[in-house]
N, C-alpha and C positions, 0 to 999 in steps of 0.2 A: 369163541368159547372152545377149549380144548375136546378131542374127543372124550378123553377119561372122565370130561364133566357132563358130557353130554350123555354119555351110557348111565352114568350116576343118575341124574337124574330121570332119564329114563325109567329104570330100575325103580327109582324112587317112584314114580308114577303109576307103575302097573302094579309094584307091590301096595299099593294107596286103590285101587282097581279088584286086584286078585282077592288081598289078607283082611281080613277084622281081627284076628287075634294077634300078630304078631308073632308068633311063634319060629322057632328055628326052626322045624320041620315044614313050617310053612312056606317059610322062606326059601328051601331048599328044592322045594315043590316048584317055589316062583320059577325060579333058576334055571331048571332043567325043562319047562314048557318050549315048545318049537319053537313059539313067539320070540323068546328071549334069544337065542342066538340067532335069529335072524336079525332082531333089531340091531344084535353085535356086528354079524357080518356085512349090515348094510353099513352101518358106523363106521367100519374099516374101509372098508370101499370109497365111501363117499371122503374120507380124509386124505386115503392115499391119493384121488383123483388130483386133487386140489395141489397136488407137486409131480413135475412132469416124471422126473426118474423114477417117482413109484405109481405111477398110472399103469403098467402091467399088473401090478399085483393087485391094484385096484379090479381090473376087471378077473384076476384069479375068485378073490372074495366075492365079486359077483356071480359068479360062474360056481362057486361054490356052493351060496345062497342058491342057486335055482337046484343041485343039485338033493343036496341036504335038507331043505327047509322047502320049496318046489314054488318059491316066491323069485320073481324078476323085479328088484329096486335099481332102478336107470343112477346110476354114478355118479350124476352132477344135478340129480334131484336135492332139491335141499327141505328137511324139515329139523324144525327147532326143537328145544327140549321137552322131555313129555310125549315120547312119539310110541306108541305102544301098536305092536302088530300081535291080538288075540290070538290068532290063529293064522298063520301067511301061507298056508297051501292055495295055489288061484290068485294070490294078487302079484296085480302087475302096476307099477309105478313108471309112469314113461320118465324119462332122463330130464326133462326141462320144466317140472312141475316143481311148484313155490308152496313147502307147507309151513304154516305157522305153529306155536306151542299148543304140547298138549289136543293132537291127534292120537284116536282109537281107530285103528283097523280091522272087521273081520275078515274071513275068507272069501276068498274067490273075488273079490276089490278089483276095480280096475279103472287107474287113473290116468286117462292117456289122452294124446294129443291129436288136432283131428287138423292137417293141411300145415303141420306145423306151430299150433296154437296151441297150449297146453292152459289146465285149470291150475287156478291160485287158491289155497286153501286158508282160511286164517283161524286163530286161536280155537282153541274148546271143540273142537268137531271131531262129531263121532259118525264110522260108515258102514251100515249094516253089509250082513253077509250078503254076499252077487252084487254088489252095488255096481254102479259105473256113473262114471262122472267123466264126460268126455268134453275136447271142447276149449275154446277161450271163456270159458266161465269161472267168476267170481263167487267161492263160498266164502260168508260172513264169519262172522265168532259166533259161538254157541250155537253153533248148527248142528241138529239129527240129521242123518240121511238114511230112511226105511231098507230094510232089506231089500233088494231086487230091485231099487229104486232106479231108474237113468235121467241122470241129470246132464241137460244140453240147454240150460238157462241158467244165470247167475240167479243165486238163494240168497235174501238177505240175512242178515245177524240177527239171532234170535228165531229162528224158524226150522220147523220139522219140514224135509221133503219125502214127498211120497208118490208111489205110481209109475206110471211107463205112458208119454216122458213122465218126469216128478214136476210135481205141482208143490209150489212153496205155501206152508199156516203158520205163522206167529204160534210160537211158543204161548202156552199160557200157565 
């Protein structure tokens, strides 16, 4: 999937997220949230990675991202389309983490790798603010993860986790 379709859709997701009314001003509103250029400048980041001669500039827009937005997304993280970062002040995305469609990020996130092992995220998942999710762990589809939550155990699909560690409940 091209970057251009991946921001679109993005875009498309948060303003499905942020707007009920539709409106221009709404829309304008979307636009200029932190979230939104961040999501751009990891987008950029993570495409130029993927070609050796622009892998500089990839880690420029990384470096830009922590500067501007004060979020660190690892360059060869990959998530699919629908990736919306609410708020990315405090989150940190380690460089070898697998996210699926349609992830919701708050602040201060932190998805990182512990020995080398990094978590896989898949479809529908949302991560409360402070979260962490460390670890060779598997989240499922349609997964909550609670504010403040630490997950160091795979969550199945379909389940809220909660606590310190997080304990996984069936959605109901």
């Amino acid at each position: 999937m091209s970057i251009l379709t991946l921001i679109k859709l993005d875009f498309k997701r948060k303003r499905e997220i942020f707007l009920d009314d539709g409106s221009n001003l709404s829309v304008l509103r979307m636009l200029f949230t932190d979230g939104t250029s961040a999501n751009i400048f990891y987008r950029l980041a993570s495409s130029c990675s993927k070609h050796k001669i622009l892998s500089p500039l990839a880690l420029i827009f990384q470096h830009i991202n922590r500067i501007y937005n004060g979020c660190t997304i690892g360059v060869k993280s990959s998530a699919g389309a629908g990736f919306v970062l609410m708020h990315p002040v405090g989150v940190v995305i380690n460089s070898s983490v697998k996210m699926g469609r349609n992830i919701t990020i708050e602040s201060g996130v932190v998805i990182g790798a512990e020995k080398g092992l990094s978590p896989e995220l898949g479809n529908d998942v949302f991560i409360g603010a402070g979260a962490k999710v460390i670890g060779k762990v598997i989240i499922g589809d349609n997964v909550k993860i609670g504010a403040n939550a630490v997950v160091v155990k795979d969550v199945p699909s379909n389940c809220t986790a909660l606590g310190v560690p997080a304990t996984a409940r069936l959605n109901k």
